[in-house]
N, C-alpha and C positions, 0 to 999 in steps of 0.2 A: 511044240507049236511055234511057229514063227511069230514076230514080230517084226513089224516097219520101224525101219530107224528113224526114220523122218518123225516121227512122235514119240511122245515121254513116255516110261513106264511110268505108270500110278501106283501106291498102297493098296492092298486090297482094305480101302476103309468103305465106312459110309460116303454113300455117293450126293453131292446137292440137288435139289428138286430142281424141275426145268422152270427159269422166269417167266415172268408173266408177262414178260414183251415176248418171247420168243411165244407164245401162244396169243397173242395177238397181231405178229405177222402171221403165225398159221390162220386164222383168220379171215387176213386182209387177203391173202394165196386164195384159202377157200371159196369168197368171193367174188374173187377176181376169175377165178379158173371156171367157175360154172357161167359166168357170163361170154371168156371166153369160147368154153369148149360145147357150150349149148350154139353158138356162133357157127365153130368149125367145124361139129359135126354136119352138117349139112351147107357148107357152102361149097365144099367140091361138087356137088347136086346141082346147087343151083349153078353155077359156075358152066359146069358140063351141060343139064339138061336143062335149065334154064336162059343162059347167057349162048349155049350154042361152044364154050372151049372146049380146045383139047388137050390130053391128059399133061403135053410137054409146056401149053401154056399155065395147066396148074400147078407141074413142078416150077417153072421160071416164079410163078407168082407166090409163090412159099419159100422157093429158096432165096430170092431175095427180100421178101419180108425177116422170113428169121433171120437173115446173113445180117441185114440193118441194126435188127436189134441186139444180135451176140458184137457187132464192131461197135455198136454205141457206148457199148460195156463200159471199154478203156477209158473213155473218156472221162462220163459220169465216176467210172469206181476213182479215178485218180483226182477231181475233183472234190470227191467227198473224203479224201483224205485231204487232200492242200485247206479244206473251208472246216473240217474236223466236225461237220456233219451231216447225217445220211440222211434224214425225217425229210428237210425239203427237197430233197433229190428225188424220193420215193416219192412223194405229193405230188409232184409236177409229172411225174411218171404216170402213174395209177392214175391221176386226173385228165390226161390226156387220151388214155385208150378209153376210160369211160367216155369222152365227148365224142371217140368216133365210133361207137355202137349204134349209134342211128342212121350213120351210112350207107350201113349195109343193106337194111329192108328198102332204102329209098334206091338203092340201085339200080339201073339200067342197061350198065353197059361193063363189061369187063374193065375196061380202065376205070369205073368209078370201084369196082371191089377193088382193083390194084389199089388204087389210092390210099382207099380206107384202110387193107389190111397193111399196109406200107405206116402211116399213120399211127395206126394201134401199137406195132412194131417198135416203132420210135419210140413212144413210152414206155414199153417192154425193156428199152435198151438204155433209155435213164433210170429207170427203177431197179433194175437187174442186183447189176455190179453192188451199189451202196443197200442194198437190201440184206445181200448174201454177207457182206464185211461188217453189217449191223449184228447179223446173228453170231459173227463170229467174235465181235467185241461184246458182245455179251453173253455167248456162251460160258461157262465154266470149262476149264480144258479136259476136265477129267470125263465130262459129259459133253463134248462137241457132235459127236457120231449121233448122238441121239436127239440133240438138239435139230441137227442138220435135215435129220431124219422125220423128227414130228412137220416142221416145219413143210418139208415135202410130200412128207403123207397129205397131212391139211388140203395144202394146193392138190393131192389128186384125189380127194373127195372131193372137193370141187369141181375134178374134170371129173368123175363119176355120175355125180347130180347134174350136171349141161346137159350131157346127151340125152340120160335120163327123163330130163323135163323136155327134151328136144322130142322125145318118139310120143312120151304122150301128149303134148303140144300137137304135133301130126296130127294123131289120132283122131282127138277134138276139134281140131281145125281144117280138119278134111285135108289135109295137106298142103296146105297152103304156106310156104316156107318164106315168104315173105313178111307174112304176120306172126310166124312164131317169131320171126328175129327180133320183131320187138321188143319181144320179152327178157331180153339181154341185157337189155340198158339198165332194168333197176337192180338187180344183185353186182355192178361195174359201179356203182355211185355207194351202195351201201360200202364196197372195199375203201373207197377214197373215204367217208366218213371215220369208218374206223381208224385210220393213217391220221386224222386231225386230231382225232382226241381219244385214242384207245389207248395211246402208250408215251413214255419221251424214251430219249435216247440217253446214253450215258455221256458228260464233257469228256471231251478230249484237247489238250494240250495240243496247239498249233504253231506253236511262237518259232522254231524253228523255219517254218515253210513263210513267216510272214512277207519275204524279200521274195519271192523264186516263183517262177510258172508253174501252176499248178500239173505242168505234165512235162515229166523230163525224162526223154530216153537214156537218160544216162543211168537212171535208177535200176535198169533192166540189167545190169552187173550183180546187183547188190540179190540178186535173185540164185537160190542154191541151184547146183544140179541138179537136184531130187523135185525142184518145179519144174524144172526144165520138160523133165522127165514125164512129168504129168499131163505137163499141158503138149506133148509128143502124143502120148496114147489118147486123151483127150479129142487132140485133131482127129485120130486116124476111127475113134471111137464115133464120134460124128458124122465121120464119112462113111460109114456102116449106117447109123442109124439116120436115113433117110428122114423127108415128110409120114403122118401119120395118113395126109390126108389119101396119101397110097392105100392106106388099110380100106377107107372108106370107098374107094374108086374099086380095089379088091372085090367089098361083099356086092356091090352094085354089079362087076360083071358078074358076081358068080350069084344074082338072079336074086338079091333081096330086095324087097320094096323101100321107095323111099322111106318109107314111115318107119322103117326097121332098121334103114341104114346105119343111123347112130348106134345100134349096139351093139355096134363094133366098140364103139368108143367107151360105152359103158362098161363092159368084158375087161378091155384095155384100161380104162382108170380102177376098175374093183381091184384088179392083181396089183396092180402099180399101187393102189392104199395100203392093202393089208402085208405089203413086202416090205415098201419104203420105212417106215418104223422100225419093225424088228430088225431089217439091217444094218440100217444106222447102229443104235443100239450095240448090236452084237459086237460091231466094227469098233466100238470103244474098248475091247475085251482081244480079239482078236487080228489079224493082220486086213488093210482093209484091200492090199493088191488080193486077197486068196478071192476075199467076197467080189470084187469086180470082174475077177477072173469067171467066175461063176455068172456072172450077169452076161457077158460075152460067147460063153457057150451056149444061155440059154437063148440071147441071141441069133447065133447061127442057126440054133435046132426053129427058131420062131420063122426064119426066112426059109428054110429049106420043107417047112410045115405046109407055111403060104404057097411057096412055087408049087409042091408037089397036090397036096391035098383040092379037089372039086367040090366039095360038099361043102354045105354052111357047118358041118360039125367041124369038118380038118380046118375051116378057116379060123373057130373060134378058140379052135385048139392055136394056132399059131397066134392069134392075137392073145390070149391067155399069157402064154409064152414071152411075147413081145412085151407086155402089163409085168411080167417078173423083173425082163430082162432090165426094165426101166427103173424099179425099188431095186435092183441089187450096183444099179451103176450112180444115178446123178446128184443123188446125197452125197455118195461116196468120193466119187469126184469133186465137190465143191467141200469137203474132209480136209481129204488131199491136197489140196489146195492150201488151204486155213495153216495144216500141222507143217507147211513145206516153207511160212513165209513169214519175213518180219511181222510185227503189230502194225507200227507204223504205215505199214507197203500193203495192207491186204485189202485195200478196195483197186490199188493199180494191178495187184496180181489179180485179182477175180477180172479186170477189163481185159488184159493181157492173153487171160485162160480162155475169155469168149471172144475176143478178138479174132483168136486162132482158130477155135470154134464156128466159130462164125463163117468163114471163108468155107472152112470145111464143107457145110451144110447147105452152101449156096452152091457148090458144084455137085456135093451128095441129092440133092433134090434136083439139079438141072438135069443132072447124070441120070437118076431115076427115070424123072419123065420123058428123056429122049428112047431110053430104052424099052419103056412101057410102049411108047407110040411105035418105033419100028421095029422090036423083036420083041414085045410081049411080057404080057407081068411074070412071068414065069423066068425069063433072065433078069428082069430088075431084080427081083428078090433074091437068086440064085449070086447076082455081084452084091447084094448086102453081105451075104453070107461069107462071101471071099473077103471080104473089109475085112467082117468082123474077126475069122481067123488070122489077116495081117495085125491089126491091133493087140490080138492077145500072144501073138509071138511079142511085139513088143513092151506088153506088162510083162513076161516071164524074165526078157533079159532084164527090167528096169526093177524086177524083184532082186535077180540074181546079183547086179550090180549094187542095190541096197545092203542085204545083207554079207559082202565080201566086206 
């Protein structure tokens, strides 16, 4: 069995338990994500059959929401190394998308959801980067995959329970998708509490960085081939994996009711919890390009599911799919990342990794929605699937190049 050189081998000894911060960002994830995704699951709804848009202005309005928050990355992750800590970076994060969850029910007009999800974004993109560099300063190395992994599971029980409380919210509230949004707000304020007093951080030594700009492209040398590399497949991994809110616009045409739309999202966070875990995990023991590889084809098979399949069954079959594809890659990815880069450098490499990311996703979502609107969801899905075959040619040479 192969190994990635980019990380140590270990002893087969006894392995450390995972800390107790690392289970209070899963947590603050958990909290935050069902405020989120109880949100997301029905704003393309309202957006669409509410607001009157079309589907290209809810790719523009996602792909530069997420594009905001993967480019704020850099910032914030290189920050929280020059100031050598994450907690207040994360606070101002998290406390900022909780203040705009009340936007959205009050909404009117397409530019006030731009806003807000713009907004939300921005704190996504302070929090991100110094969140990820937190787990991985206090991960144990021997146990990073699994750390990486709880930690992402966590956050997709949380996107599980949104939508979840999002269709029976409907239900009860006759549909009224304006008053469920309300409901958003208090599990977004419980995550910022837990952030004030659930956990500290570990000191870190700054004295070096005391004179210098907290952001110097010059750093970006001192960075291996083997990041390089990642945040290559990274990009192109991205640009496959479009907006979700496609999934949702998906079951809507193919004739679900509002009240049912999120379960799409619920299908798609269940597979994403019960995978993100165990392949972390595994990826501590094993090579973690084999398992991403793996993510990638389930991928392609998720997209080529959605184009072909009509039925609510072949779609839930692809979103199943697409819920794997997602536990077998963005743990593993932000691994990767971690085992590829200095101690000192690894909140600027995680801005770096969504930086790049970032761009990615703002064209894979523009791209989407142009194609949805003039040639049909049926080629949007069909060019994810071409992506994602481009990116996993380029994991195969970025393995083959590891191990020579």
């Amino acid at each position: 069995m192969s190994v990635d050189k980019s990380r140590p081998l270990t002893a087969a000894v006894a392995k450390p338990a995972i800390p107790r911060a690392i289970w209070a960002l899963g947590f603050v994830s958990l909290f935050m994500d069902l405020s989120s995704e109880l949100t997301h699951s029905l704003l393309p709804l309202f957006l669409v059959g509410t607001l009157g848009a079309s589907a290209l202005t809810v790719g523009v309005i996602e792909g530069v929401a997420e594009a905001t928050a993967l480019v704020l990355k850099i910032f914030s992750g290189a920050i929280s190394d020059f100031i050598g800590r994450r907690k207040g970076l994360m606070l101002l994060g998290y406390g900022l998308a909780a203040l705009t969850k009340p936007l959205f029910p009050l909404a009117t007009s397409v530019e006030t959801v731009f806003a807000a999800r713009f907004l939300d974004r921005i704190g996504k993109g302070i929090r991100g980067a110094p969140r990820d560099a937190l787990v991985a300063d206090i991960a144990p190395p021997e146990i990073r995959g699994a750390c990486f992994g709880l930690r992402q599971s966590m956050d997709t029980v949380g996107a599980f329970l949104g939508p979840l409380a999002a269709i029976l919210l409907m239900a009860a509230l006759a549909g009224n998708i304006q008053l469920v949004l309300w409901f958003a707000v208090i599990p977004a304020f419980v995550s910022v509490g837990i952030i004030a007093v659930g956990f500290s951080e570990p000191a870190r030594d700054t004295s070096p960085h005391r004179f210098r700009s907290p952001i110097r492209w010059s750093v970006l040398s001192e960075f291996s081939a083997s990041y390089w590399w990642v945040v290559m497949v990274g990009a192109v991994f991205t640009l496959a994996r479009f907006s979700e809110a496609f999934l949702v616009l998906r079951a809507q045409q193919l004739g679900l009711s509002p009240t049912w739309v999120p379960a799409v999202m619920v299908v798609m966070a269940l597979f994403y919890t019960v995978s993100a875990y165990p392949v972390g995990k595994l990826s501590d023991s094993m090579s973690r390009s084999t398992l991403l590889g793996i993510g990638l084809v389930l991928l392609i098979v998720a997209d080529i599911a959605l184009a072909r399949f009509e039925s609510i069954a072949g779609l839930m079959l692809g979103v199943a799919l697409w819920g794997l594809h997602m536990g077998f890659s963005q743990g593993l990815l932000a691994a990767l990342v971690a085992d590829t880069t200095p101690t000192e450098l690894k909140g600027t490499a995680f801005g770096v990794f969504n930086l790049v990311s970032g761009v990615s996703l703002l064209f894979a979502s523009v791209i989407a929605g142009w194609l949805w609107e003039f040639h049909g969801p049926r080629t949007t899905f069909y060019a994810g699937a071409v992506f994602s075959a481009f990116a996993l040619v380029l994991l195969y040479l970025r393995r083959r190049t590891a191990l020579e």
